[in-house]
PDB file with SEQRES, HELIX, SHEET and CRYST1 records, atoms N, CA, C and O in Angstrom:
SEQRES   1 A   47  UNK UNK UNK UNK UNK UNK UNK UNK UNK UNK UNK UNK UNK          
SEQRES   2 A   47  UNK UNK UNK UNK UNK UNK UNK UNK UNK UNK UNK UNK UNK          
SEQRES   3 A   47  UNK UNK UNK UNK UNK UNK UNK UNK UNK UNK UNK UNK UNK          
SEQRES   4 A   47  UNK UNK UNK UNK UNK UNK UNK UNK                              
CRYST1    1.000    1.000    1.000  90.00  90.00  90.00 P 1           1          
ATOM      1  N   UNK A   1      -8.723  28.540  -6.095  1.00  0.00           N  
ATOM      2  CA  UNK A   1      -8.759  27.449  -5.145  1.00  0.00           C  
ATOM      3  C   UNK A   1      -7.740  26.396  -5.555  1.00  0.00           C  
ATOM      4  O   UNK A   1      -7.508  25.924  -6.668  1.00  0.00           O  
ATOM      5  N   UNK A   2      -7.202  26.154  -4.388  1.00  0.00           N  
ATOM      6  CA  UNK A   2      -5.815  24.752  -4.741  1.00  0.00           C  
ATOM      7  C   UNK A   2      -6.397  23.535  -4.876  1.00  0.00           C  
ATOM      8  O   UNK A   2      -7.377  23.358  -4.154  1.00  0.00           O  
ATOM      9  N   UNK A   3      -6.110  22.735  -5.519  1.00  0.00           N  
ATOM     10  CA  UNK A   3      -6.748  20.680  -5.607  1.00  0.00           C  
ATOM     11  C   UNK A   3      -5.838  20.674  -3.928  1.00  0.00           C  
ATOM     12  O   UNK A   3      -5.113  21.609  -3.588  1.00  0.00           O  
ATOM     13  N   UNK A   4      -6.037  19.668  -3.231  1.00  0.00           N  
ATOM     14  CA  UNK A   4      -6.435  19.667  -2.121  1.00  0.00           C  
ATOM     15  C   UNK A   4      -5.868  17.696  -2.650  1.00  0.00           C  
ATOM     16  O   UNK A   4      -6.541  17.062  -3.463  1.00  0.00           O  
ATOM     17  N   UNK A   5      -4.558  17.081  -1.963  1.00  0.00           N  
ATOM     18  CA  UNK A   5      -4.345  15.771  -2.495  1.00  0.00           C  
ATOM     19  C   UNK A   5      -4.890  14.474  -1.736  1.00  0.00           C  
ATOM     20  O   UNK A   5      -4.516  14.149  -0.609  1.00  0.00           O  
ATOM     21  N   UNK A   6      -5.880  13.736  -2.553  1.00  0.00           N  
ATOM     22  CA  UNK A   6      -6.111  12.893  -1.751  1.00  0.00           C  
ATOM     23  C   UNK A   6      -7.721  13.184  -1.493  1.00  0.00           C  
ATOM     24  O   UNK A   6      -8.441  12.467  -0.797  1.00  0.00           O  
ATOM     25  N   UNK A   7      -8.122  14.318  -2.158  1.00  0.00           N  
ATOM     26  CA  UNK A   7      -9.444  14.821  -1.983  1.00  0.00           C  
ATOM     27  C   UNK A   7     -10.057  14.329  -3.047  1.00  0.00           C  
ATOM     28  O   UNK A   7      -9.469  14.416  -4.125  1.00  0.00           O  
ATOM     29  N   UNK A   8     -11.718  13.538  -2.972  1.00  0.00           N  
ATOM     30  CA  UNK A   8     -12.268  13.352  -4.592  1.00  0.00           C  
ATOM     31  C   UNK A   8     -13.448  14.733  -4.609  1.00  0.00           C  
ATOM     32  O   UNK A   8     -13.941  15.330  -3.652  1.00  0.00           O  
ATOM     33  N   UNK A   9     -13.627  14.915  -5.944  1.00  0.00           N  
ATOM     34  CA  UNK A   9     -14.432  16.133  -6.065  1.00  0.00           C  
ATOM     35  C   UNK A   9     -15.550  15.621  -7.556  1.00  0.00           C  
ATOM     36  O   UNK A   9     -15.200  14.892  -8.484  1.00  0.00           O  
ATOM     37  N   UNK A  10     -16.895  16.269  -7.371  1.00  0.00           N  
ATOM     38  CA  UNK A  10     -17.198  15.907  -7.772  1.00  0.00           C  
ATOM     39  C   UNK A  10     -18.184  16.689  -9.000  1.00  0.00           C  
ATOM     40  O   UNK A  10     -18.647  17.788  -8.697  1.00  0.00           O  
ATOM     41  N   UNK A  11     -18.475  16.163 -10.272  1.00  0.00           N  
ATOM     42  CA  UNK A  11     -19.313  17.456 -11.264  1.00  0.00           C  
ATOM     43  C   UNK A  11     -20.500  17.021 -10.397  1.00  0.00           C  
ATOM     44  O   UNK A  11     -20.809  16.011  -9.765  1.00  0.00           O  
ATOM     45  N   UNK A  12     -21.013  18.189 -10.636  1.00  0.00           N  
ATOM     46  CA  UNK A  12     -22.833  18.089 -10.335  1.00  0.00           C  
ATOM     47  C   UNK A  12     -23.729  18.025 -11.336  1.00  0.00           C  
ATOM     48  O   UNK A  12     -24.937  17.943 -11.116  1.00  0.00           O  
ATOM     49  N   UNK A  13     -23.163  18.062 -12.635  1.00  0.00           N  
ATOM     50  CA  UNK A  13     -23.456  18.349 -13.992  1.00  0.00           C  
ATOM     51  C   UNK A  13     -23.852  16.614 -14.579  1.00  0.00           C  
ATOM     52  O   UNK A  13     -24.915  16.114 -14.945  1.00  0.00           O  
ATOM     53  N   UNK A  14     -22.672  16.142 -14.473  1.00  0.00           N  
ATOM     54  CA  UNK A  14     -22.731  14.292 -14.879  1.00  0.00           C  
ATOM     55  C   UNK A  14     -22.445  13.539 -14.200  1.00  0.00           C  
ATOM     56  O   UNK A  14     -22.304  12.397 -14.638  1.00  0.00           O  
ATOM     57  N   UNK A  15     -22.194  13.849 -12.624  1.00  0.00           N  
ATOM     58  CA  UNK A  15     -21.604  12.871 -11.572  1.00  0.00           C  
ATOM     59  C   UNK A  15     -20.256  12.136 -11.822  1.00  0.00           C  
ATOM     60  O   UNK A  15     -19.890  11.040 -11.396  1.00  0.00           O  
ATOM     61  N   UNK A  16     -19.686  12.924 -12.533  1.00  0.00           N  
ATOM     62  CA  UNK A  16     -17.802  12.316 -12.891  1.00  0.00           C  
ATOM     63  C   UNK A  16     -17.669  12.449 -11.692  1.00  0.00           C  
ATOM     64  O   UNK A  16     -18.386  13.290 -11.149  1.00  0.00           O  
ATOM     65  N   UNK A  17     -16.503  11.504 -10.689  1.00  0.00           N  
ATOM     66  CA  UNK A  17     -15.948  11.610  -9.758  1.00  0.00           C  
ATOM     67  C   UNK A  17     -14.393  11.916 -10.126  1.00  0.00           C  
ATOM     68  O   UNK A  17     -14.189  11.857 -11.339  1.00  0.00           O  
ATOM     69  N   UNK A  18     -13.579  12.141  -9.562  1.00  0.00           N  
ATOM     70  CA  UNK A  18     -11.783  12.393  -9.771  1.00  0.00           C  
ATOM     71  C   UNK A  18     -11.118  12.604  -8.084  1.00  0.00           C  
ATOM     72  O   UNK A  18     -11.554  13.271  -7.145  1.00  0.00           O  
ATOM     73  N   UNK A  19     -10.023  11.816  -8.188  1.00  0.00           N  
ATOM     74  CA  UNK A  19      -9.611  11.677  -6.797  1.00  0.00           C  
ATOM     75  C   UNK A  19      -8.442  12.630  -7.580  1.00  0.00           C  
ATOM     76  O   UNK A  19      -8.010  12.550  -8.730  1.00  0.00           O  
ATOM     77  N   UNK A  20      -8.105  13.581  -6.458  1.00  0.00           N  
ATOM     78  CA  UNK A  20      -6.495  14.599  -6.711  1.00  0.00           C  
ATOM     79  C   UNK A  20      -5.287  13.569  -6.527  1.00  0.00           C  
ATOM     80  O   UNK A  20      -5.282  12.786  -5.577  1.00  0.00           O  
ATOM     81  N   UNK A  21      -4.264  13.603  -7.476  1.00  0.00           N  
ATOM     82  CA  UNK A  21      -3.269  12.831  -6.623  1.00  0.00           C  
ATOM     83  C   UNK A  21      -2.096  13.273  -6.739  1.00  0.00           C  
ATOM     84  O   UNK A  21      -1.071  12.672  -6.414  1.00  0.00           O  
ATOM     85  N   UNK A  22      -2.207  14.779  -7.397  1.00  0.00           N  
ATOM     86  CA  UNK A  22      -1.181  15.701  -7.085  1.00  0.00           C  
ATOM     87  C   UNK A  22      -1.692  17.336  -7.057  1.00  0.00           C  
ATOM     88  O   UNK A  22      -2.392  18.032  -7.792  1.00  0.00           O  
ATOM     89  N   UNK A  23      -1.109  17.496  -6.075  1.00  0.00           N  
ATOM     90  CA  UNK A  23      -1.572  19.106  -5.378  1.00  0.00           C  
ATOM     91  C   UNK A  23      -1.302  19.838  -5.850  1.00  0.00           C  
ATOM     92  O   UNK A  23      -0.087  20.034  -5.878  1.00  0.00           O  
ATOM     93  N   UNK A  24      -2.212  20.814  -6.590  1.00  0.00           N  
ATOM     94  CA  UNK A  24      -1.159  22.241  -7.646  1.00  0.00           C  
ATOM     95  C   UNK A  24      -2.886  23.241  -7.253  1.00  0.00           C  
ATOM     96  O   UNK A  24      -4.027  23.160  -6.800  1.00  0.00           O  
ATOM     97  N   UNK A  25      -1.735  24.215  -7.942  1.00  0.00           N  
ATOM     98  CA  UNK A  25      -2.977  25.410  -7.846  1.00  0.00           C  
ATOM     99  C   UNK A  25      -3.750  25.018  -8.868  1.00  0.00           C  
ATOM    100  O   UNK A  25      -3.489  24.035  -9.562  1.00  0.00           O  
ATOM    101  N   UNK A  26      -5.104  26.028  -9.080  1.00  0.00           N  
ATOM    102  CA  UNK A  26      -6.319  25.987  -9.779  1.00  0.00           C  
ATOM    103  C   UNK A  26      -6.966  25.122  -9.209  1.00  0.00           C  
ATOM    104  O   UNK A  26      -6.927  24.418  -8.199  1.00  0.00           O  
ATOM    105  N   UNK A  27      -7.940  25.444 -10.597  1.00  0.00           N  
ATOM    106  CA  UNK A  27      -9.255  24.058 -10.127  1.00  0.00           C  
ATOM    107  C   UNK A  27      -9.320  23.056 -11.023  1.00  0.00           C  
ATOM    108  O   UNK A  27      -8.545  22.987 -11.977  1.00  0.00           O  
ATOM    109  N   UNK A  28     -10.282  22.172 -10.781  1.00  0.00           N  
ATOM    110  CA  UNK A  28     -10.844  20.952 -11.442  1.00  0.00           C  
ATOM    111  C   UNK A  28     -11.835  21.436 -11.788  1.00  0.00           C  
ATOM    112  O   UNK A  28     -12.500  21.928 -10.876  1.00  0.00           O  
ATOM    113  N   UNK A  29     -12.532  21.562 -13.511  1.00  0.00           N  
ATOM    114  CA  UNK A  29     -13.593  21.248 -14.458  1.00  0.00           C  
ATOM    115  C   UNK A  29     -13.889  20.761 -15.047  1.00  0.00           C  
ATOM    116  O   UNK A  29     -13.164  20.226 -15.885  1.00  0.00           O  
ATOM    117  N   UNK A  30     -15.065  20.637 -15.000  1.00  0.00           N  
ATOM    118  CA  UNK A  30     -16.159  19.455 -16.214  1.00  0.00           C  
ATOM    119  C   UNK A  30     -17.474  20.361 -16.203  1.00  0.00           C  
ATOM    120  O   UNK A  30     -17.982  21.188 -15.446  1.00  0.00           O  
ATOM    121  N   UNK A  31     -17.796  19.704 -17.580  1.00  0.00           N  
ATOM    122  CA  UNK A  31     -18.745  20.786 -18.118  1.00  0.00           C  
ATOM    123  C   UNK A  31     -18.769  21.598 -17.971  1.00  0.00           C  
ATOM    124  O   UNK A  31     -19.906  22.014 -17.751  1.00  0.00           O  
ATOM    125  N   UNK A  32     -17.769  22.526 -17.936  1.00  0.00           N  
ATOM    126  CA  UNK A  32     -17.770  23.804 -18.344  1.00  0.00           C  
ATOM    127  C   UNK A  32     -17.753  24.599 -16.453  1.00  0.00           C  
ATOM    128  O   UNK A  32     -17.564  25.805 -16.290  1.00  0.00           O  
ATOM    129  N   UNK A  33     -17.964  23.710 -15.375  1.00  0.00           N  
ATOM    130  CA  UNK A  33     -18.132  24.417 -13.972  1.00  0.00           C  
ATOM    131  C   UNK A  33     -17.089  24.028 -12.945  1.00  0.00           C  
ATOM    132  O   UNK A  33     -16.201  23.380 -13.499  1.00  0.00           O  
ATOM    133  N   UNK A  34     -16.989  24.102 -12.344  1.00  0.00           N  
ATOM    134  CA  UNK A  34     -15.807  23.923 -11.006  1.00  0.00           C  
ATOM    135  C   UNK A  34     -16.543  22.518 -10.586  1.00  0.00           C  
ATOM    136  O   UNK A  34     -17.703  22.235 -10.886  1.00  0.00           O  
ATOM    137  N   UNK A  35     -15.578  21.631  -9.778  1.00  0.00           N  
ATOM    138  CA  UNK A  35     -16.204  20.538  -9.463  1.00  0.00           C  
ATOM    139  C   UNK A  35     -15.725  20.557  -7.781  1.00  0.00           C  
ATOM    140  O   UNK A  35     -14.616  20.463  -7.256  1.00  0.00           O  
ATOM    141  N   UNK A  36     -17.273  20.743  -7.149  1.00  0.00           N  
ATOM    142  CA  UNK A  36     -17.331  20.772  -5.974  1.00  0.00           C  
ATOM    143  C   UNK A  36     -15.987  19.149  -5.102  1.00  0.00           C  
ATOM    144  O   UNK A  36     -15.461  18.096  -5.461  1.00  0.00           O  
ATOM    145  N   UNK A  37     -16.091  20.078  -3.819  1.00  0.00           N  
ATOM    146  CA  UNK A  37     -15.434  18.759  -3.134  1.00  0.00           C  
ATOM    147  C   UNK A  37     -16.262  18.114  -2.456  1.00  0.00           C  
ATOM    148  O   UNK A  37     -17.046  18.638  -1.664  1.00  0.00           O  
ATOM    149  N   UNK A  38     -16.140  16.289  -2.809  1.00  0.00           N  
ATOM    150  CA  UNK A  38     -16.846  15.801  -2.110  1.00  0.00           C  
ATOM    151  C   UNK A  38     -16.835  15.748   0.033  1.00  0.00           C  
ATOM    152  O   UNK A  38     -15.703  15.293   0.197  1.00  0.00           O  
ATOM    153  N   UNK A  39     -17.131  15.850   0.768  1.00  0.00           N  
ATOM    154  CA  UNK A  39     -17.362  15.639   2.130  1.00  0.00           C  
ATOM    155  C   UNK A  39     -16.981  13.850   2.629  1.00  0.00           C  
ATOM    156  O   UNK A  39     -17.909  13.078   2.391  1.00  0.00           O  
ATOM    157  N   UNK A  40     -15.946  13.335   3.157  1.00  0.00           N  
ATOM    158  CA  UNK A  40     -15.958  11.976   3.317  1.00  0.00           C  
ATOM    159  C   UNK A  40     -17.023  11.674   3.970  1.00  0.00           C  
ATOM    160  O   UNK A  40     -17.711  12.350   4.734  1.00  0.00           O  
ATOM    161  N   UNK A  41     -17.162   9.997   3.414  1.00  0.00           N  
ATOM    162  CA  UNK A  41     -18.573   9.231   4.139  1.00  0.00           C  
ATOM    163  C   UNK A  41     -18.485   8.922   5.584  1.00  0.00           C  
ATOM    164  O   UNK A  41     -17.503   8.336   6.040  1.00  0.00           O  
ATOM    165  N   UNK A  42     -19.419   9.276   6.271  1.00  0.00           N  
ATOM    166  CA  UNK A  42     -19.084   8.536   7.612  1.00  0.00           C  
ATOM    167  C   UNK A  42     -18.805   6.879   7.568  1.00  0.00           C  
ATOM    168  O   UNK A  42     -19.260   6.089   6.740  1.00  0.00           O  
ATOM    169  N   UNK A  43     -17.977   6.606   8.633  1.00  0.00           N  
ATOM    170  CA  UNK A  43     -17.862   4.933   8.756  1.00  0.00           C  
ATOM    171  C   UNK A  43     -18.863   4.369   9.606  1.00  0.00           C  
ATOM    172  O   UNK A  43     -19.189   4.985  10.620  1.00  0.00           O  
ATOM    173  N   UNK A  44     -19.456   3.140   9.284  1.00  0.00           N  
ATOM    174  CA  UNK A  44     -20.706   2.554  10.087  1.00  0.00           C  
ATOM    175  C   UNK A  44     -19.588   2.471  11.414  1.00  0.00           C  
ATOM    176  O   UNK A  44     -18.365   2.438  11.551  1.00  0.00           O  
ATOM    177  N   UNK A  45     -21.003   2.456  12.427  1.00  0.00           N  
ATOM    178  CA  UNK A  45     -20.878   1.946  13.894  1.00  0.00           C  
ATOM    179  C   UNK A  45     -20.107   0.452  13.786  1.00  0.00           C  
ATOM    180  O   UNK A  45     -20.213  -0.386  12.891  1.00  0.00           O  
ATOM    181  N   UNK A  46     -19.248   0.410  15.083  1.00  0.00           N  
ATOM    182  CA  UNK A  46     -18.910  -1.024  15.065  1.00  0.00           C  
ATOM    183  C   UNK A  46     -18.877  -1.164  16.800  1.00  0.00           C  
ATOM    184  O   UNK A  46     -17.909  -1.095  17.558  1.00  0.00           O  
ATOM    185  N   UNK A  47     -20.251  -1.374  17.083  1.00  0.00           N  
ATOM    186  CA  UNK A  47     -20.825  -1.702  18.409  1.00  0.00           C  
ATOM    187  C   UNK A  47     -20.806  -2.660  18.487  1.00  0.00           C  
ATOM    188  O   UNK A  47     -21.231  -3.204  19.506  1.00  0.00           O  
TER     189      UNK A  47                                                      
END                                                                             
């Protein structure tokens, strides 16, 4: 799997966060596992 730039990803292990800020192959690990990608937050309503 490629880092993905501009993407944060995250351990599930210790909750480290890491934003990509350069795009290369492989992955991102901590503790020893792949660190999922986080999903962006939705933005509140502005009704």
């Amino acid at each position: 799997m490629a880092n993905t730039l501009g993407k944060r990803y995250r351990c599930e292990v210790c909750n480290t966060e890491v934003l990509c800020t350069k795009q290369g192959a492989g992955s991102i690990v901590c503790c020893g596992k792949e660190m999922a990608e986080q999903q962006p937050r939705p933005l509140p309503s502005s009704d």
